[in-house]
Structures are given as C-alpha cells and as structure tokens.
ZAMI-912278 format. One record per residue: residue in one letter; residue number from 1; x, y, z of N, C-alpha, C, CB in turn. Coordinates in steps of 0.001 Angstrom, whole numbers, plus 500000, padded with zeros to 6 digits. Glycine has a CB too. Example, Ala and Ser with C-alpha at 12.3 -4.5 7.8 and 13.67 -1.06 7.14 Angstrom:
REM residues 2
R code pos    n.u    n.v    n.w   ca.u   ca.v   ca.w    c.u    c.v    c.w   cb.u   cb.v   cb.w
R    a   1 513190 494310 507800 512300 495500 507800 513200 496700 507800 511308 495527 509046
R    s   2 512850 497750 507080 513670 498940 507140 512900 500030 507870 514084 499402 505725
END
This chain:
REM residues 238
R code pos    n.u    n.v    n.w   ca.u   ca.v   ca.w    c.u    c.v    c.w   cb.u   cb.v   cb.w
R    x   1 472966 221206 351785 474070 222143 351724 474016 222927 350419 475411 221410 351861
R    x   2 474236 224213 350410 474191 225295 349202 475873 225499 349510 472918 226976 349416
R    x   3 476012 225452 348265 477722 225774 347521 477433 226974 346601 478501 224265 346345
R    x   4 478133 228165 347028 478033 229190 345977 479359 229058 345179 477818 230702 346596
R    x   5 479257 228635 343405 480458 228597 342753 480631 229332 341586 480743 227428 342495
R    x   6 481755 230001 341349 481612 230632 340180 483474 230521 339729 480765 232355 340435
R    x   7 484039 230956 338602 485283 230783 337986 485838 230945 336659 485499 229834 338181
R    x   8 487324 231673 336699 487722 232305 336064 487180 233820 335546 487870 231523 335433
R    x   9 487370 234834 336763 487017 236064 336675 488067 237064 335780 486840 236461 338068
R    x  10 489213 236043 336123 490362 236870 335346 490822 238569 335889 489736 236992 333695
R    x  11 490193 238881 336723 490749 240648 337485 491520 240734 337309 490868 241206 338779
R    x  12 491572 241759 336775 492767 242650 336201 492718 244231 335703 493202 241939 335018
R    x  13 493326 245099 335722 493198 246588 334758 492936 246634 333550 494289 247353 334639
R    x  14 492706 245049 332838 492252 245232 331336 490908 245368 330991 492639 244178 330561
R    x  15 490526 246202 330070 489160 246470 329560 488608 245439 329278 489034 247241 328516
R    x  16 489714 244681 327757 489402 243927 326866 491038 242934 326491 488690 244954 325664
R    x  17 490989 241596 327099 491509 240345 326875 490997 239286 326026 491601 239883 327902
R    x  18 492328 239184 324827 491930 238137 324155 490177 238023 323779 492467 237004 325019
R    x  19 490317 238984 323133 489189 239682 322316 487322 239623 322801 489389 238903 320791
R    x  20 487519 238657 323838 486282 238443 323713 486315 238796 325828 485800 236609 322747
R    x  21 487442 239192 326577 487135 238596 327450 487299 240023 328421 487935 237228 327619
R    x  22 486707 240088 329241 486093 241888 330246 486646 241560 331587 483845 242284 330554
R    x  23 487634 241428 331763 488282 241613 332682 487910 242638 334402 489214 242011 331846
R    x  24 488028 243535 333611 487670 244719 334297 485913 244877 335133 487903 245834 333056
R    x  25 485415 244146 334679 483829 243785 334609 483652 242617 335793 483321 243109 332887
R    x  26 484886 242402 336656 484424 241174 337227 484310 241555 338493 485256 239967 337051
R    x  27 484757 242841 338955 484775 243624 340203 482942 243209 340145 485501 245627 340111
R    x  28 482267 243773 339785 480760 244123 339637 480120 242547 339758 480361 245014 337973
R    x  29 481183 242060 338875 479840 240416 338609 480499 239715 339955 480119 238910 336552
R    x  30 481412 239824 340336 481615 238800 341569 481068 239555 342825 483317 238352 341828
R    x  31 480620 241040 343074 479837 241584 343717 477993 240626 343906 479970 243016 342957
R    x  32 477950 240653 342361 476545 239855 342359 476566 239294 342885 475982 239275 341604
R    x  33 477636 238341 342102 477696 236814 343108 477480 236979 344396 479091 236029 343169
R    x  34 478220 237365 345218 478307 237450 346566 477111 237825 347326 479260 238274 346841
R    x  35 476351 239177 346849 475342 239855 347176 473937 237949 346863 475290 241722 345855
R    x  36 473750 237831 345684 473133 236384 345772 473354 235463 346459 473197 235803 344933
R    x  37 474653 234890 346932 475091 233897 347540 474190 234319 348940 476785 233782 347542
R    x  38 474227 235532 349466 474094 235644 350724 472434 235893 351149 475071 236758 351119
R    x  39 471732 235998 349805 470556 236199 349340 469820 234733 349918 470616 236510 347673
R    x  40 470381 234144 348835 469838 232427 349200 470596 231371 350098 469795 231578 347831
R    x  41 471384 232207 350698 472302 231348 351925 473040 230559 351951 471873 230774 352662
R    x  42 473804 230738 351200 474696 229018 351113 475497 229286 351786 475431 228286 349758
R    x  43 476271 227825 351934 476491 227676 353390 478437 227586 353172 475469 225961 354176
R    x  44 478570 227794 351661 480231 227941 351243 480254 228517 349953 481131 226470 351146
R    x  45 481303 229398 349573 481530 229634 348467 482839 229253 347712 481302 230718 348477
R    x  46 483049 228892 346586 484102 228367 346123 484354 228953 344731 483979 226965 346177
R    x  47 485867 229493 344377 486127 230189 343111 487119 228664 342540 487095 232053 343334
R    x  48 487038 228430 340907 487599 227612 340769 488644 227797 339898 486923 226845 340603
R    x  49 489149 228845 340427 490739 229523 339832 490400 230905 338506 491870 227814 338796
R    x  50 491873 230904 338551 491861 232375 337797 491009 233456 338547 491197 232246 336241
R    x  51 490565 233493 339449 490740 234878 339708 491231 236286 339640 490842 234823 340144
R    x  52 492447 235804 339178 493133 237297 338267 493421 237844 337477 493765 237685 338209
R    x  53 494228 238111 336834 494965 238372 335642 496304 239112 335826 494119 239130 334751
R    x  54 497341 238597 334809 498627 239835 335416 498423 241012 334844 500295 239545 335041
R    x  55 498677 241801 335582 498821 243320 335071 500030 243799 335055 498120 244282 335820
R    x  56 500453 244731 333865 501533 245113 333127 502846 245476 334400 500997 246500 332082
R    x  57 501994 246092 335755 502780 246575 336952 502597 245498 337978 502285 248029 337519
R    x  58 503636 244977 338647 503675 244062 339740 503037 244606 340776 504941 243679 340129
R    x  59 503227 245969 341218 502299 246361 342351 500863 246352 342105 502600 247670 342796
R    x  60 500564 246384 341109 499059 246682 340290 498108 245007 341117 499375 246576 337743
R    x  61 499132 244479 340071 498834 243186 340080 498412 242566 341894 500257 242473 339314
R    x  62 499326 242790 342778 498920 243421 344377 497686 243592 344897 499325 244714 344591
R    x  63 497662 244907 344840 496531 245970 344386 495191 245617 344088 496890 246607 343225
R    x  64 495358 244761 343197 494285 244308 342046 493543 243045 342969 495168 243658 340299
R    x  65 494670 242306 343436 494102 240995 343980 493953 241042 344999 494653 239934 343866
R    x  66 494285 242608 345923 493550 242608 347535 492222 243351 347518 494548 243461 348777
R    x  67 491976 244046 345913 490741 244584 345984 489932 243735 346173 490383 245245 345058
R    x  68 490344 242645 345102 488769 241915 344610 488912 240386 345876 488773 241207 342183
R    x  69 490034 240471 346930 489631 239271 347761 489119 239973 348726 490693 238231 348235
R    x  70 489221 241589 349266 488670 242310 350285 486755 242835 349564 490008 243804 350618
R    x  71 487109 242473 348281 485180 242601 348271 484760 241191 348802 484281 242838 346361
R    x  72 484977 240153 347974 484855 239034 348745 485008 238557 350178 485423 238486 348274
R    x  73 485936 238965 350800 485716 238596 352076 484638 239487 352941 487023 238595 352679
R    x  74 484520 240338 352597 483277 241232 353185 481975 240654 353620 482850 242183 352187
R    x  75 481691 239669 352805 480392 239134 353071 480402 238506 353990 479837 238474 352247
R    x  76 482020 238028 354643 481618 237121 355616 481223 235792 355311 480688 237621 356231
R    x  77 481110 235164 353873 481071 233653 353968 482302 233234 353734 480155 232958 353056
R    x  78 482350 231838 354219 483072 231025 354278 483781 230619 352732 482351 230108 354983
R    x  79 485099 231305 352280 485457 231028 351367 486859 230513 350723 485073 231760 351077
R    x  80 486729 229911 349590 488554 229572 349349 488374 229648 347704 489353 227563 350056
R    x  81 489586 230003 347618 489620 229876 345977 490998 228883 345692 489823 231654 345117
R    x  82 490766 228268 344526 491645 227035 343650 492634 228238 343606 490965 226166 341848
R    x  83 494005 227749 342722 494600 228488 342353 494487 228557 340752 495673 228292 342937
R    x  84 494815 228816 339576 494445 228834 338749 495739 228859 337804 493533 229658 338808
R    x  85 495794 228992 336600 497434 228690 335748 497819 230458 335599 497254 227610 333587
R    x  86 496242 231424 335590 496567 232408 335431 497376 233244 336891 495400 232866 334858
R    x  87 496787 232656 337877 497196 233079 339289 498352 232498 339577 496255 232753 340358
R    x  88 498691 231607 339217 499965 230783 338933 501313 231312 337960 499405 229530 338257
R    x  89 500633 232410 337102 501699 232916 336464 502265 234274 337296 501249 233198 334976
R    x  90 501549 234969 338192 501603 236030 339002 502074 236133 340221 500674 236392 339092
R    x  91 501773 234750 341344 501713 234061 342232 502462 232970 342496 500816 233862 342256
R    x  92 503213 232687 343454 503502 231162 344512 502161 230831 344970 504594 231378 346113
R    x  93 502444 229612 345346 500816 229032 346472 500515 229952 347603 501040 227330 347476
R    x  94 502166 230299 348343 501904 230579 349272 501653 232395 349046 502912 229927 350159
R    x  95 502100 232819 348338 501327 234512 348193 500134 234601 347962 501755 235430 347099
R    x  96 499731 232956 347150 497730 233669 346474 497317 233072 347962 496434 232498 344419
R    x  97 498008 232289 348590 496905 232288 349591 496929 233057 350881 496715 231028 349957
R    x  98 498099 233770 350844 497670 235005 351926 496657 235750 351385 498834 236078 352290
R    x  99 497578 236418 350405 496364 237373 349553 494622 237036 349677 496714 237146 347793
R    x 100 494409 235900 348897 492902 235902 347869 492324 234712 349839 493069 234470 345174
R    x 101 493088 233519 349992 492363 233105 350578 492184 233154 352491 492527 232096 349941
R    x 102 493753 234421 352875 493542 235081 353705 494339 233929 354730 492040 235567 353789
R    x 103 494982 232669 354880 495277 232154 355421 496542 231343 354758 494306 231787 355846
R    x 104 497482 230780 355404 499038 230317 355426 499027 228706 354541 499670 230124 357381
R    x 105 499851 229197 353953 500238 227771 353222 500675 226741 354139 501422 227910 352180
R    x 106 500643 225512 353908 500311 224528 352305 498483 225080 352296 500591 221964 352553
R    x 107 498100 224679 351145 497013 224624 350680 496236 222948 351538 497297 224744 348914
R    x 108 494833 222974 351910 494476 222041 352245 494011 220904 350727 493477 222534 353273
R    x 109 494001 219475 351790 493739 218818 350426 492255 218545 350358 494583 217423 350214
R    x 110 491953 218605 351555 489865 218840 351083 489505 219810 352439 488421 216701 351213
R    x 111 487717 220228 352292 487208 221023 353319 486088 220322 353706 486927 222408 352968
R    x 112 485883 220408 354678 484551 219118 355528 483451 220639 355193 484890 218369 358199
R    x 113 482202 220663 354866 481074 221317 355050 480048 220680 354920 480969 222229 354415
R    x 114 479195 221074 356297 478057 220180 355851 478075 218251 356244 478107 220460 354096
R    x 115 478999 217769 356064 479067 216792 356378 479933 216192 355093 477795 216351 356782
R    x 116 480110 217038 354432 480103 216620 352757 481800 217196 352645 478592 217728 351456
R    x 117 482590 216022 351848 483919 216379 351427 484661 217160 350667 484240 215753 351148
R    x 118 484716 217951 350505 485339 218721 349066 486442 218879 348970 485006 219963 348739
R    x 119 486709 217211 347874 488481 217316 346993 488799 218056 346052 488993 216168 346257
R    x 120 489798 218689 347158 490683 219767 346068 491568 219393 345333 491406 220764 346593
R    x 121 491790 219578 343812 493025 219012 343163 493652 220026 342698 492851 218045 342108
R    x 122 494926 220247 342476 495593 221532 342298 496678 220970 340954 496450 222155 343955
R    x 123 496770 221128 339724 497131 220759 338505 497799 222336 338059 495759 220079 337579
R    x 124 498798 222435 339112 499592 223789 338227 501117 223432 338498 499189 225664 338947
R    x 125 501009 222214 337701 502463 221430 337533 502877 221370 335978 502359 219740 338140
R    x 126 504144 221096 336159 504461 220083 334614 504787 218692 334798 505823 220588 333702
R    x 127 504793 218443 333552 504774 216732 333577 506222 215956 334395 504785 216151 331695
R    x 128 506961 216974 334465 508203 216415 335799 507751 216760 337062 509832 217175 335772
R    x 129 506658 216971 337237 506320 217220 338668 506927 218594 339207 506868 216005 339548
R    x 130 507400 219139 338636 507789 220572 339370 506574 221641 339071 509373 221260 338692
R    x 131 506876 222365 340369 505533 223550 340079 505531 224636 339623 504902 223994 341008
R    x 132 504255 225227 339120 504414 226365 337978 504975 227571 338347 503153 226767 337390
R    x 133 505881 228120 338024 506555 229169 338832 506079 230498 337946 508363 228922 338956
R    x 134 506130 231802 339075 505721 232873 338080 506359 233437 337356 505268 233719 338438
R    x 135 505630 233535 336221 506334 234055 335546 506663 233055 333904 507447 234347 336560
R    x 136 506562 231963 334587 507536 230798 333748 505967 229866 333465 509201 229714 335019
R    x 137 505141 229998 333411 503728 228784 333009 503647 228486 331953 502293 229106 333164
R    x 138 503730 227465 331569 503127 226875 329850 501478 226103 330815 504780 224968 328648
R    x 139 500452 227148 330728 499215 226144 330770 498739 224720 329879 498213 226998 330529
R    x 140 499686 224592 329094 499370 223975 328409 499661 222231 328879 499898 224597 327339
R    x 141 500480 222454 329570 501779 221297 330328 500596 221803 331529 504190 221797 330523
R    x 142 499775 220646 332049 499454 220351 333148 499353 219089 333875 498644 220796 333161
R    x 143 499419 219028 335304 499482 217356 335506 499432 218053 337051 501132 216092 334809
R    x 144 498803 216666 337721 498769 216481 338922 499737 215228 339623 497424 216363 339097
R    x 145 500776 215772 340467 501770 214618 340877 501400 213544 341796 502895 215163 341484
R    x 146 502170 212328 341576 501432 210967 342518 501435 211252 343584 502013 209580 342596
R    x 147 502296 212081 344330 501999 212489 345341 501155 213185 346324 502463 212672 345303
R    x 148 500274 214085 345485 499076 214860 345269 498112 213443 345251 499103 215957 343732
R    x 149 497922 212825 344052 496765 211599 344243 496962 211091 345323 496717 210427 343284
R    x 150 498226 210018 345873 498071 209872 346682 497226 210035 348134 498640 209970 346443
R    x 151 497826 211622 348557 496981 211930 349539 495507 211952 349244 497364 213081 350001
R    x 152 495028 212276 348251 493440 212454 348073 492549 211305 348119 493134 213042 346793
R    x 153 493582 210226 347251 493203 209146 347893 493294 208108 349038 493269 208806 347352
R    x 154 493896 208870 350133 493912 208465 351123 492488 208952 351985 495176 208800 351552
R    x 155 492530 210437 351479 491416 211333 351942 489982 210420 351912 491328 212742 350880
R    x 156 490278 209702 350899 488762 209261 350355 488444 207939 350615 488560 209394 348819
R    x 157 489432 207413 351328 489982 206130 351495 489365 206454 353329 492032 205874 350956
R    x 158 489205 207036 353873 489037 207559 355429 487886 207048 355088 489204 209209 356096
R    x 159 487250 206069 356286 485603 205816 356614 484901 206676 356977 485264 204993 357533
R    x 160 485039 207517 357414 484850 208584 357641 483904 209749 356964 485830 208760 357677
R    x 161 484698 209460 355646 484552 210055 354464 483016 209197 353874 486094 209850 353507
R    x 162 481920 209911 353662 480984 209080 352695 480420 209685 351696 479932 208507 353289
R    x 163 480510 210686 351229 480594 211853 351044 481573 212581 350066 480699 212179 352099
R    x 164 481804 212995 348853 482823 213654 348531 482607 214041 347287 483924 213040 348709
R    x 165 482942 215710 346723 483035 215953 345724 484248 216726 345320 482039 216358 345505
R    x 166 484531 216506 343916 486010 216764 343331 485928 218152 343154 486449 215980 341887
R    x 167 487048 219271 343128 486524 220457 342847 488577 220511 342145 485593 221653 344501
R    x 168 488355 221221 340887 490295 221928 340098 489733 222436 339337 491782 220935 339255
R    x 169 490719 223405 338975 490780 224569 338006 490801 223653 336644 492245 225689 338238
R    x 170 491625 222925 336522 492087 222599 334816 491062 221260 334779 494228 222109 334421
R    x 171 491016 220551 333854 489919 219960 333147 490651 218257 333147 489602 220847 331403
R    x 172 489547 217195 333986 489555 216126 333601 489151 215374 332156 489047 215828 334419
R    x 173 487715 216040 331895 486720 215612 330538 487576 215523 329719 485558 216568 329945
R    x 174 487859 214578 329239 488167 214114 327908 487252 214709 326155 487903 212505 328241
R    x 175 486066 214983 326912 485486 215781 325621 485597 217332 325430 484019 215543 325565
R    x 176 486786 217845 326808 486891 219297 326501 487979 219435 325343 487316 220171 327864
R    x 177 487861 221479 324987 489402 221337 323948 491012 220639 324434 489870 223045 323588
R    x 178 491564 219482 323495 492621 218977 324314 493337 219599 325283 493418 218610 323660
R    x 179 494106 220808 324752 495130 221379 325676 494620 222448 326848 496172 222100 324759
R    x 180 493385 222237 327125 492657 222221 328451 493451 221091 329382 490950 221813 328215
R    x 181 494043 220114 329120 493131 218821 330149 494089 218184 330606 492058 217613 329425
R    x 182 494013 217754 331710 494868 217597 332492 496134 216220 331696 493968 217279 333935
R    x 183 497495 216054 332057 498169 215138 331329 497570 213442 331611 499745 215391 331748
R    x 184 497722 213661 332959 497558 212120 333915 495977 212156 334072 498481 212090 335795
R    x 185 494810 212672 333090 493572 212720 333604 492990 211397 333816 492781 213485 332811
R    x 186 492985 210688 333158 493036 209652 332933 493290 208093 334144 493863 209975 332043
R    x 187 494293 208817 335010 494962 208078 336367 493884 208824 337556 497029 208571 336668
R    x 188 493812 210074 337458 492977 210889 338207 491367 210447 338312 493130 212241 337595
R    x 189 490726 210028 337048 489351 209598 337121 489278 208278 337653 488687 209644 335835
R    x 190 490379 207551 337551 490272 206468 337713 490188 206340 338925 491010 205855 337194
R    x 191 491503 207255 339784 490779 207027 341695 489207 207680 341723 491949 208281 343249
R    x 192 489322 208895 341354 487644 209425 341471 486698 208070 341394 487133 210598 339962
R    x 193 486879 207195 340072 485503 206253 340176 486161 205231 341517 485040 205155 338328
R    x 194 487297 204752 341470 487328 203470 342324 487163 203842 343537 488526 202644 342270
R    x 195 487011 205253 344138 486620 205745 345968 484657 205289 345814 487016 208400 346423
R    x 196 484147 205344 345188 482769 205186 344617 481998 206152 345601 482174 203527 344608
R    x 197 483002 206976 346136 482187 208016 346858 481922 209805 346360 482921 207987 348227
R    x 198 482848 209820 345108 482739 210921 344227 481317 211307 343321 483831 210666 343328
R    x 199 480317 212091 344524 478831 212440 343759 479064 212982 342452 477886 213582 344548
R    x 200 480391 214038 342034 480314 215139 340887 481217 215715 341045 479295 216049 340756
R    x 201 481964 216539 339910 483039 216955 339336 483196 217958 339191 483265 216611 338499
R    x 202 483673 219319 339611 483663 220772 339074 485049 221301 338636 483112 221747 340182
R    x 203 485076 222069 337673 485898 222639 336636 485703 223807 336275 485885 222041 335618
R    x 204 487252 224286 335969 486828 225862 335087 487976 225557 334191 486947 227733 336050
R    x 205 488248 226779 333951 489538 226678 332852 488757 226911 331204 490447 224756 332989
R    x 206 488045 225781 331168 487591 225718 329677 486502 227125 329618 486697 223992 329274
R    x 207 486842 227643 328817 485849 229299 328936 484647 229240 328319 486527 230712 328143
R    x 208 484304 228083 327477 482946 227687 327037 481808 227009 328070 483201 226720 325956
R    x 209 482665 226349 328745 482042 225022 329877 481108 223752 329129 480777 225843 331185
R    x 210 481224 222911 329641 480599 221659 329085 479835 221199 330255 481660 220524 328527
R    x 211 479724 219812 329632 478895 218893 330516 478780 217657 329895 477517 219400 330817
R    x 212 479331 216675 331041 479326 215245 331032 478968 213943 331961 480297 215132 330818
R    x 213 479011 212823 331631 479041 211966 332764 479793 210725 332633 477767 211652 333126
R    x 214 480642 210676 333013 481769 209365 333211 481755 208855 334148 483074 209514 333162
R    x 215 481801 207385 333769 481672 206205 334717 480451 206530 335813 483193 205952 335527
R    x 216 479449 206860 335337 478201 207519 336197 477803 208618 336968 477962 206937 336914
R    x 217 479308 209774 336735 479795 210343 337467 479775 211666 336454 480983 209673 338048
R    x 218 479032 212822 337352 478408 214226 336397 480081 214777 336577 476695 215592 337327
R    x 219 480194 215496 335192 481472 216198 335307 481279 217866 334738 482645 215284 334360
R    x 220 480879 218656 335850 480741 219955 335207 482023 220748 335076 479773 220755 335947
R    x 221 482269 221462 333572 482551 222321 333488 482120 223678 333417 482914 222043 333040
R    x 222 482517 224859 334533 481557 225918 334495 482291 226939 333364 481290 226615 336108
R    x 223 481685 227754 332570 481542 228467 331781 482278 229631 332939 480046 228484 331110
R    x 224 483198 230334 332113 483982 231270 332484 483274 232793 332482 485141 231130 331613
R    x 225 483231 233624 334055 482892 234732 334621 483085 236072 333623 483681 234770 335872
R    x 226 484257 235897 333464 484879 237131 332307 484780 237377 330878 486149 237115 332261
R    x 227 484009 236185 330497 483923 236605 328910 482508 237203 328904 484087 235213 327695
R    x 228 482651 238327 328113 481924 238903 327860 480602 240277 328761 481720 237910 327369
R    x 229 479860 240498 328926 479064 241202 329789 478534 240451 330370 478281 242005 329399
R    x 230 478293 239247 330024 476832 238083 330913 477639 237984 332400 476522 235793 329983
R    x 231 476805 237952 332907 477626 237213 334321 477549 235647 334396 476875 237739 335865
R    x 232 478007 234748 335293 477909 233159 335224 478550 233080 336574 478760 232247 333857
R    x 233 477648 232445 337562 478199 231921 338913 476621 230603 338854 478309 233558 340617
R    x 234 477145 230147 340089 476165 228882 340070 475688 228477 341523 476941 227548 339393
R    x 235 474301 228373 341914 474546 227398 343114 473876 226180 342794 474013 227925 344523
R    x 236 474992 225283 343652 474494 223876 343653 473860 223474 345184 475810 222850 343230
R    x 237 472892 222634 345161 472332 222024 346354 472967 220482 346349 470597 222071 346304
R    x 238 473874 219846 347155 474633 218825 347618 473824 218326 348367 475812 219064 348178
END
C-alpha cells in the first residue's frame, strides 16, 4: 500500500506568516503533491492538519478552503484531511468536513485501506474535554478525551484489526518542543504500545519535524509544507 502524506500547508491570502512561513505558496506545492501522488500511485492520500490559515475576511477564509480542497479533489484520489488547531480556529468539525473533506460529520475514528488500519486521533480539545471552538483556540492546551481513546481502543481491540497505524495533527513525542504535545500523551502511547498492533506514528504540527522510536514503535514527525519555498510531502510504502 502507497500512502501519499503531506501537512500543515497553512492556505491562506498571506504572502508571508510568522516570518519564515509562505502561505500563499501552498496552492502550487500541494498541486505537486497531488500531480506525484498520482505519478507513483498510491493508493490514499492523507493531510495531517492545518490546511489553512484564517484570513482577515470570513468569506475569504471560505473561498480559500474550497479552492485548495477543489484542487485536491480533482485528482480523484481517495482523500481525508485531520483537522488541525489552525483549521480549528476558523472551523467546527462539521464545516471543515463538508468543505476540505467533502462528506458529513462526525469525523470517522479510523479508515480500512489496503487491508491496513488508519487511527485517527483528533487532539483539538482542552484539558476539560471541551472542543476547540472558532475563534477561541489556545493550541497550546491540547488533549485527547477518554472518550476518544476509548473508542480507538476498542478499534484496535477488533480481531479483525492486525494491522494499524496512528495518524494526528498535534504531537505525541516527548522529544518535540513542549507546547507542541499533546497533555494526556503519555495515556495515549500507552494504548498505542499495549494494542501491539501500532506499525508507526504520523504527526505534523511541529514545523521542524523529528524522528523517533518509542517502545519499538517509529514516531514520525513530518516537517511542515509552508515554511519556506522547499516543498515537503512524503510517500510511505505500508
């Protein structure tokens, strides 16, 4: 199985964000992406949040995020995007996912491809369990509620299941910058290792990206789409 992944494009009408970061530049690089993905065939593509950015006008902001999910859906692959803290400040669940992922809320808690599981974790909470509303986000305050684990680990808990990889926007690794990382990460890795069916870990958020391995278990963070001119998307073979 080929996974086309890439994250934190940040789209938006800005030139230049937080000094280092090209916003405006991601129309073109998530074109690449796509145009490659379909090059070497993979068989899903996955954004791992931030996809947007707010723009100064609410309609903009609209606008902005049916451009860049109508280039994306064009290709015709099979796609979903995380939600992200930035899409989260702009967005409900249920607007980014008409918009960007084209289909009706709730959000699913994994996607079967391939044969292979992909757990979604969605960490655009605060530490009381209420969700990030727009407008109102402290990214900084993130956490995933027991109720959320729960199901995932039920997900993984299915015989069914032999198979499974973790996929969220905000950051388990303990060796990323702190106020990246998730509150409860800690409770979260811990089901990841005890399902012993979690191959690997994907992340965005952190705009540098890392790389680790806990409890035997690869934990990528991907390096963020929007900083700078470089482009950065990835495929993995599962």
């Amino acid at each position: 199985m080929k996974l086309g992944l890439f994250t934190d494009p940040h789209y938006c009408d800005q030139d230049v964000t937080c000094r280092t970061r090209r916003p405006v530049l991601s129309y073109g690089k998530i074109r690449e992406a796509m145009e490659t993905f379909v090059r070497e065939k993979v068989d899903f593509v996955l954004c791992l949040g931030d996809i947007i950015d707010k723009c100064d006008d609410p309609q903009v902001n609209i606008e902005k995020t049916r451009e860049i999910a109508d280039l994306i859906h064009s290709y015709a692959l099979p796609f979903y995007s995380l939600m992200g803290n930035h899409d989260a400040n702009v967005f409900t669940q249920r607007e980014f996912n008409e918009l960007v992922n084209r289909h009706s809320f709730p959000s699913p808690v994994s996607i079967t491809v391939c044969g292979k599981e992909l757990i979604l974790l969605d960490a655009n909470y605060n530490d009381d369990g209420s969700s990030y509303a727009p407008g109102e986000v402290n990214w900084k305050n993130t956490y995933i509620p027991e109720e959320q684990l729960r199901t995932r680990e039920q997900k993984l808990n299915d015989p069914t299941v032999t198979e499974a990889y973790v996929f969220m926007h905000q950051n388990l690794d303990p060796e990323v910058q702190q106020d990246h990382i998730v509150h409860n990460a800690e409770a979260v890795r811990k089901m990841i290792r005890a399902s012993g069916k979690v191959k690997a870990v994907f992340q965005g958020h952190y705009h540098k990206g890392h790389e680790t391995i806990i409890d035997g278990i690869p934990y990528h963070t991907l390096p963020a789409m929007c900083e700078g001119e470089e482009n950065r998307f990835i495929i993995v073979e599962l």
